[in-house]
C-alpha angles and dihedrals in degrees: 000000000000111000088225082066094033080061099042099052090042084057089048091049090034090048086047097049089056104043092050078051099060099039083059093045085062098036084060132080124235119265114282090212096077121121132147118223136222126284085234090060099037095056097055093034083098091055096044091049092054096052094042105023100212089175090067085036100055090047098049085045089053088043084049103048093039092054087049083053098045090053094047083059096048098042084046088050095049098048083049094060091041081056091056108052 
């Protein structure tokens, strides 16, 4: 295949992916998470966040979370494939 035609077929792919991507991004509400928080908080968040560090917090907790879900597939998978032989 020549790579001229190998381009052209990864922008078309590449042109439809996006555009499917913004006609969900309208299709779909706003997150419904959203909140703004005081000025009083806002103004000693930094403080806060230098003495307990959430934003560590929050990613150990994701890696942690993530690893316990990987293991549960694993171990699922596993027991599948027990299940089979």
């Amino acid at each position: 295949m020549d790579s001229s035609v190998l381009n052209s077929i990864t922008n078309w792919l590449s042109e439809l992916i996006n555009s499917i991507q913004g006609i969900l991004m309208v299709l779909l509400p706003d997150s419904p998470f959203q909140f703004q928080l005081p000025e009083e908080v806002q103004s000693i968040l930094g403080y806060i966040n230098w003495v307990i560090p959430f934003y560590m917090i929050g990613n150990t907790l994701m890696i942690w979370c993530a690893a316990i879900l990987v293991y549960y597939a694993y171990q699922t998978i596993l027991r599948w494939v027990k299940a089979i032989q």
